[in-house]
C-alpha positions in Angstrom: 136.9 134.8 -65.9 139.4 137.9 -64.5 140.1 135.5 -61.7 141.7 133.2 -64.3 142.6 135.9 -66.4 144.7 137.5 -63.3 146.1 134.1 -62.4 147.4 133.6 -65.7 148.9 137.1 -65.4 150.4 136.1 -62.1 152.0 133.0 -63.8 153.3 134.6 -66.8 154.9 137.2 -64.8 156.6 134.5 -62.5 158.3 132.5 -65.4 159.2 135.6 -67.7 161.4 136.6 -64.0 162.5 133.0 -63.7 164.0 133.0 -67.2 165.2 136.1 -66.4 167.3 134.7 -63.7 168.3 131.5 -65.6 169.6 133.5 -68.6 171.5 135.6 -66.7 173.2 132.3 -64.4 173.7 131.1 -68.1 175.5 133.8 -69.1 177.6 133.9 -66.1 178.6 129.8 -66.4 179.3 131.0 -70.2 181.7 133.4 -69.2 183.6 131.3 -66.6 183.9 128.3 -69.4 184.1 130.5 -72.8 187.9 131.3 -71.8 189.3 128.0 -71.1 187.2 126.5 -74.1 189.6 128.8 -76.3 192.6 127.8 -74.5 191.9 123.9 -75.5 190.7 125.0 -79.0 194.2 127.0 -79.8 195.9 123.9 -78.3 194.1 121.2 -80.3 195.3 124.0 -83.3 198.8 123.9 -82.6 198.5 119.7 -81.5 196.9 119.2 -85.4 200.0 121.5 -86.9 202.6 119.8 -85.4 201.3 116.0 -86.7 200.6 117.7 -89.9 204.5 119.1 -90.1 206.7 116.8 -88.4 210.1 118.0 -89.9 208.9 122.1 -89.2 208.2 121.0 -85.7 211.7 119.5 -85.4 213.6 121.9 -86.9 211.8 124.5 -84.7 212.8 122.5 -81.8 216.5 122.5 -82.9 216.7 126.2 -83.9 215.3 126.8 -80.3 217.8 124.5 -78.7 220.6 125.4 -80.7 220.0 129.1 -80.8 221.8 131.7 -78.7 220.2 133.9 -76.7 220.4 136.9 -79.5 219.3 134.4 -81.9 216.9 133.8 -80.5 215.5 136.9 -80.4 216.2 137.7 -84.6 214.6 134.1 -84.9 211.4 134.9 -82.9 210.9 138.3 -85.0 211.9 136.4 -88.6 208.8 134.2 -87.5 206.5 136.5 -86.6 207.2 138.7 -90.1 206.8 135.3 -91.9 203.1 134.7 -89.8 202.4 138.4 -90.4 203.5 138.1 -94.2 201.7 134.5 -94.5 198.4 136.2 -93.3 197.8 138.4 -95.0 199.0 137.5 -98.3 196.1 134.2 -97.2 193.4 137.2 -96.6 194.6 138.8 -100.1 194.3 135.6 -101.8 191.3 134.6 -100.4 189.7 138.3 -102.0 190.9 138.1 -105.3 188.4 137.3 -108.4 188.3 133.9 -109.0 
């Protein structure tokens, strides 16, 4: 019986270290692929705004093209107050009392 009982022992010790090692190579191939998994998730994002808003998308594109250099830079920071603005009056909204 303690010969089985230490083989079994022996065993369990031997597969709690191999799933030691396997968690951690998981973790590692996680890492390498959680980056570029967010890259195509933000892009499929921006992809699914620009077919939902056709005419924002173009007259983005012609505001860029058209712009000035110093335009460019007051239209880039009029954007971002509007996104900044847009957020969090979505995260105040989203609170409120129905």
């Amino acid at each position: 019986m303690n010969t089985k009982l230490l083989e079994l022992t022996r065993r369990r010790e031997s597969l709690v270290a191999r799933s030691a090692v396997q968690r951690e190579q998981l973790g590692h191939a996680y890492r390498r692929i959680k980056t570029p998994a967010v890259l195509v998730h933000t892009a499929g994002g921006i992809l699914r705004i620009v077919k939902a808003y056709p005419a924002l998308t173009t007259s983005l594109t012609a505001a860029f093209v058209g712009a000035r250099r110093r335009r460019l830079g007051k239209l880039a920071l009029v954007l971002g107050t509007a996104f900044l603005a847009k957020r969090r009056l979505r995260a105040w909204w989203s609170k409120r009392p129905s």
